[in-house]
NUKOL-564516 format. One record per atom (N, C-alpha, C): residue number from 0; residue in three letters; chain; atom name; x negated, y negated, z negated. Coordinates in steps of 0.2 Angstrom, whole numbers, plus 5000, padded with zeros to 4 digits. Layout:
% NUKOL-564516
NUM,ALA,A,CA,X,Y,Z
...
***
This chain:
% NUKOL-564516
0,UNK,A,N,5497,5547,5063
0,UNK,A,CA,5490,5547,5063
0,UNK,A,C,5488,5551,5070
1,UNK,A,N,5484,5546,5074
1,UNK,A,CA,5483,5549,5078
1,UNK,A,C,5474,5552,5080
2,UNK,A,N,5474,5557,5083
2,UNK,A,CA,5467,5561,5085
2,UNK,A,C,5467,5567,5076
3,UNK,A,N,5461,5566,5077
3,UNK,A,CA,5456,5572,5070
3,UNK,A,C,5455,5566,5065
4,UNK,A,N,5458,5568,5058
4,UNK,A,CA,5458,5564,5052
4,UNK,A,C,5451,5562,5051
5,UNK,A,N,5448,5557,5046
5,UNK,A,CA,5441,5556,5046
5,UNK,A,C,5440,5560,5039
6,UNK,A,N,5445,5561,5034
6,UNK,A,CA,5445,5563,5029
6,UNK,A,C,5452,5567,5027
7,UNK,A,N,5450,5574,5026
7,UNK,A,CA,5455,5576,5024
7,UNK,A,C,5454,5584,5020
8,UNK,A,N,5459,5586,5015
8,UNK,A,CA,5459,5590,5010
8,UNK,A,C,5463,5594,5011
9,UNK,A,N,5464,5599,5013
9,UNK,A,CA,5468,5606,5010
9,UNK,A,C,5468,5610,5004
10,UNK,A,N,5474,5610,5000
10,UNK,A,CA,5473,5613,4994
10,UNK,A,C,5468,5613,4991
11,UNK,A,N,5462,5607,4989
11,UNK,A,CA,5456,5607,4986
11,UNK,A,C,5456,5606,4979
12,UNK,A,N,5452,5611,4975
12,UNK,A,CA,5455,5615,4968
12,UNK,A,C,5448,5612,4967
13,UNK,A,N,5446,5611,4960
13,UNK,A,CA,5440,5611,4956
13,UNK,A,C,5443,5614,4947
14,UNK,A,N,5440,5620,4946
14,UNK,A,CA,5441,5623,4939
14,UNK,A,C,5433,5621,4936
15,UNK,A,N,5433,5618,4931
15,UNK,A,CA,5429,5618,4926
15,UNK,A,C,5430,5624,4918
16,UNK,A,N,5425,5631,4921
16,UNK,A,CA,5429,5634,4915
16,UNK,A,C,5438,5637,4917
17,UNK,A,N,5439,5635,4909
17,UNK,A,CA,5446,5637,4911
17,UNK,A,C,5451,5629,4913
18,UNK,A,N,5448,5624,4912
18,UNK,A,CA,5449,5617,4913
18,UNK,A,C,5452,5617,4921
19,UNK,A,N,5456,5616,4922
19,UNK,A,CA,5457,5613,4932
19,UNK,A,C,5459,5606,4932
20,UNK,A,N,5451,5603,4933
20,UNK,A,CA,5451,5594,4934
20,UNK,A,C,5457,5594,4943
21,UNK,A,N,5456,5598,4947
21,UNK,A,CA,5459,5595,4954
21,UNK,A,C,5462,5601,4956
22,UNK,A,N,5470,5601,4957
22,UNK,A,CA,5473,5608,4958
22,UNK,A,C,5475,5607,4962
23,UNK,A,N,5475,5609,4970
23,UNK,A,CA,5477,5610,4978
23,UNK,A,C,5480,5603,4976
24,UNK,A,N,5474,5599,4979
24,UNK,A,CA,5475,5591,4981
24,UNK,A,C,5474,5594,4988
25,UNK,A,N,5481,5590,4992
25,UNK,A,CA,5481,5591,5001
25,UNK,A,C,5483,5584,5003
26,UNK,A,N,5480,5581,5008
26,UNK,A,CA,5478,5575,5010
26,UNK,A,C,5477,5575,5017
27,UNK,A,N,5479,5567,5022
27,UNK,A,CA,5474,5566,5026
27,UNK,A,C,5473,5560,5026
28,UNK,A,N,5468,5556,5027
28,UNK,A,CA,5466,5549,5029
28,UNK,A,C,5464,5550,5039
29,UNK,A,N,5467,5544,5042
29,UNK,A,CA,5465,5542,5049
29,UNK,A,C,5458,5538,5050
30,UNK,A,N,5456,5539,5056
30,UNK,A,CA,5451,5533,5056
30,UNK,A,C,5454,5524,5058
31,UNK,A,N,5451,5522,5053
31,UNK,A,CA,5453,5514,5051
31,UNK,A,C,5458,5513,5047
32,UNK,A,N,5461,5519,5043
32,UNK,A,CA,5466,5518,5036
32,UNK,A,C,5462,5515,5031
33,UNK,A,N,5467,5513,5026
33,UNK,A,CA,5463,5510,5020
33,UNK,A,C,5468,5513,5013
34,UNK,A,N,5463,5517,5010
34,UNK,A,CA,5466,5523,5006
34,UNK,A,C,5462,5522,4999
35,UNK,A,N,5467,5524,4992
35,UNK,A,CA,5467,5522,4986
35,UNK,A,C,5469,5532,4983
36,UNK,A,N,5466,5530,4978
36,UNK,A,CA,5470,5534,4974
36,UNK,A,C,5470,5530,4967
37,UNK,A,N,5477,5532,4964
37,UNK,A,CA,5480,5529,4962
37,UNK,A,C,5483,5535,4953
38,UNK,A,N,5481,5534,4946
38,UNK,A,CA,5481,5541,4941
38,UNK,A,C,5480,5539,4937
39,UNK,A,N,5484,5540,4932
39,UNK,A,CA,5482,5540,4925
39,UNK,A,C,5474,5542,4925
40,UNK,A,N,5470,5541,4917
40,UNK,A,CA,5461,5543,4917
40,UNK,A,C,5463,5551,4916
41,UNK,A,N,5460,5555,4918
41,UNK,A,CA,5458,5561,4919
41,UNK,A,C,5463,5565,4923
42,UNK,A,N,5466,5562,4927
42,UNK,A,CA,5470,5565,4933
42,UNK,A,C,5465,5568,4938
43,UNK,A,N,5459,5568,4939
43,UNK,A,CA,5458,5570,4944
43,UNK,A,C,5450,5565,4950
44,UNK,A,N,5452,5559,4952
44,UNK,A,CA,5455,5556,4955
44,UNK,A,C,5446,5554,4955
45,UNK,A,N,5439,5553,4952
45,UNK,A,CA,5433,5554,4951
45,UNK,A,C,5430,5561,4954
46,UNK,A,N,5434,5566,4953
46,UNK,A,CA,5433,5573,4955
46,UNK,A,C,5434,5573,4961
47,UNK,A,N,5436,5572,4963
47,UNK,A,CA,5440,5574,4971
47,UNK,A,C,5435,5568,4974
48,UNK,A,N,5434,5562,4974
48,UNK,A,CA,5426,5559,4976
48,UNK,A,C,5422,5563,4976
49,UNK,A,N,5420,5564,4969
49,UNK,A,CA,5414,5569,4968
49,UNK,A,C,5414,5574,4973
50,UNK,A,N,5419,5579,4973
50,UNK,A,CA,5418,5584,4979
50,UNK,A,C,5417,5581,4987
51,UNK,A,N,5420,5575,4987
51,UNK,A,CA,5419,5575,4996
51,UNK,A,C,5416,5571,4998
52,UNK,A,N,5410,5570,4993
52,UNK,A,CA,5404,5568,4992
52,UNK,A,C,5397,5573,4992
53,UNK,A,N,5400,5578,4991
53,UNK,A,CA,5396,5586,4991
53,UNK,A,C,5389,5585,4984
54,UNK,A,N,5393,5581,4978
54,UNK,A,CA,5391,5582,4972
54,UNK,A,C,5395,5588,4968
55,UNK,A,N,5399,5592,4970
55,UNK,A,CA,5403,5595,4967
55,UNK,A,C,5405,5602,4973
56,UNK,A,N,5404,5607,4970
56,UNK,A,CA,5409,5612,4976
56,UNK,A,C,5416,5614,4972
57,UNK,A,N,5419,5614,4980
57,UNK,A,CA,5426,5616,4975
57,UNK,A,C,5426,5623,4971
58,UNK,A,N,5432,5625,4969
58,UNK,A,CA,5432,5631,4968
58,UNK,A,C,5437,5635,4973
59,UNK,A,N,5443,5632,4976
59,UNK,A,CA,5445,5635,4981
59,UNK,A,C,5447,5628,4986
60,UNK,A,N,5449,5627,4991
60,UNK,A,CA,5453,5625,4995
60,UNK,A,C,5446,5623,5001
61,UNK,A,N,5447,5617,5006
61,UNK,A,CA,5443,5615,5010
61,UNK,A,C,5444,5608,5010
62,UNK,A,N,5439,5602,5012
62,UNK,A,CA,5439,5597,5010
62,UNK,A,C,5433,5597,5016
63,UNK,A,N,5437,5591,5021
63,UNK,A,CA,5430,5589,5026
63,UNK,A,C,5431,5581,5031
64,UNK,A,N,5424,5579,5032
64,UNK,A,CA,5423,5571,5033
64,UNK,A,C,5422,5572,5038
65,UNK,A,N,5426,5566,5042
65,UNK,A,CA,5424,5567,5050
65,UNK,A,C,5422,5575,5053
66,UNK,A,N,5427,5578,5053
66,UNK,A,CA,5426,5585,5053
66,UNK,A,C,5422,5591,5049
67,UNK,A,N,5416,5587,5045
67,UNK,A,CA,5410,5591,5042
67,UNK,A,C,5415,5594,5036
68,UNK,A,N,5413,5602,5037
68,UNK,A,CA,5416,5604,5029
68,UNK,A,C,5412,5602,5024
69,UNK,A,N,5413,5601,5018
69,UNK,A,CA,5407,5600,5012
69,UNK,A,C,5406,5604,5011
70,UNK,A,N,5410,5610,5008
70,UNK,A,CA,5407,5616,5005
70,UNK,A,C,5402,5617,5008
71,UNK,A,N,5401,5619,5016
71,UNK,A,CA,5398,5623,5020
71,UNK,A,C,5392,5618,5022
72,UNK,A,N,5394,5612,5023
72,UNK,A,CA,5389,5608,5024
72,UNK,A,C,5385,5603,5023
73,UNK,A,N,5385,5603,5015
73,UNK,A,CA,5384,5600,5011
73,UNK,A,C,5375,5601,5011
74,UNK,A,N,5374,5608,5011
74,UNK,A,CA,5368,5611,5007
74,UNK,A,C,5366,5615,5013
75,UNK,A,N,5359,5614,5016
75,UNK,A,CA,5353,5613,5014
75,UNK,A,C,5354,5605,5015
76,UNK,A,N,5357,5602,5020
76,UNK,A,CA,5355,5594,5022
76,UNK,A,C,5359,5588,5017
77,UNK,A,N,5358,5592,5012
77,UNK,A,CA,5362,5587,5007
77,UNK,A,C,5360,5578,5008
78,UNK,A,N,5354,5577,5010
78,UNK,A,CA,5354,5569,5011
78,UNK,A,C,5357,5566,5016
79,UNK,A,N,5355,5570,5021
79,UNK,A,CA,5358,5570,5028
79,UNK,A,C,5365,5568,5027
80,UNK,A,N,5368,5573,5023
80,UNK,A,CA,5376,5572,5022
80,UNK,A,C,5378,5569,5020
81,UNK,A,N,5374,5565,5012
81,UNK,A,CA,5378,5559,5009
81,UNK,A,C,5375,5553,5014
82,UNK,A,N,5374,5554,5017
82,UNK,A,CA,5370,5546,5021
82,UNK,A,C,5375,5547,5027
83,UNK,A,N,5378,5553,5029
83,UNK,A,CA,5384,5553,5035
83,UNK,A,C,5391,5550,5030
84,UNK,A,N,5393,5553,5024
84,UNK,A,CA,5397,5552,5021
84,UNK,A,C,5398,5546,5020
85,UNK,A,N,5395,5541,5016
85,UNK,A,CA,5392,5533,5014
85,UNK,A,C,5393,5531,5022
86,UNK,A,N,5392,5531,5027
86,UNK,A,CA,5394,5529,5032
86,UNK,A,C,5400,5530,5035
87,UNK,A,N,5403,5534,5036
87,UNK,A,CA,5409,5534,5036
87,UNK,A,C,5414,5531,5031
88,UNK,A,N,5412,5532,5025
88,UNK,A,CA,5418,5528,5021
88,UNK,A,C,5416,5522,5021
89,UNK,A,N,5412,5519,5023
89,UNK,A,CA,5409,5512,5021
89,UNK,A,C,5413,5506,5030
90,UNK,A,N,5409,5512,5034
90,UNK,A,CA,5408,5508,5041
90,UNK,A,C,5415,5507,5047
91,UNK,A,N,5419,5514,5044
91,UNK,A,CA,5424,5516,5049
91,UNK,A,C,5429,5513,5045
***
């Protein structure tokens, strides 16, 4: 991969409770890949959209789209963000 990932995870955790839907998922996507995930039902694999989507905050790691972090970026311009997000994943 060459240059800055368009999508990419670091140890990105989501605890529901005592439940841990996504436990240090690390990842990169390039710009013009074509990427799947691939899991049994309740592996995760909905969650991990949902957060880098910035429907979701993690509970720990980092998760960022075309460089924006979610966590951090997500909120106050939440529409802003999913309207950068939906174009990235859609256009790029």
């Amino acid at each position: 991969m060459s240059g800055e990932p368009m999508i990419e995870c670091e140890r990105l955790t989501k605890r529901f409770g005592h439940f841990t839907a996504v436990d240090h998922v690390s990842f990169k996507v390039g710009k013009g890949s074509i990427f799947g995930f691939l899991g049994p039902n309740g592996s995760g694999k909905s969650t991990v959209i949902r957060l880098l989507c910035g429907l979701l905050q993690p509970s720990d790691g980092q998760a960022r789209i075309a460089g924006l972090d979610v966590a951090r970026e997500t909120r106050p311009n939440q529409d802003a963000y999913r309207v950068h997000v939906a174009e990235v994943l859609a256009l790029r």
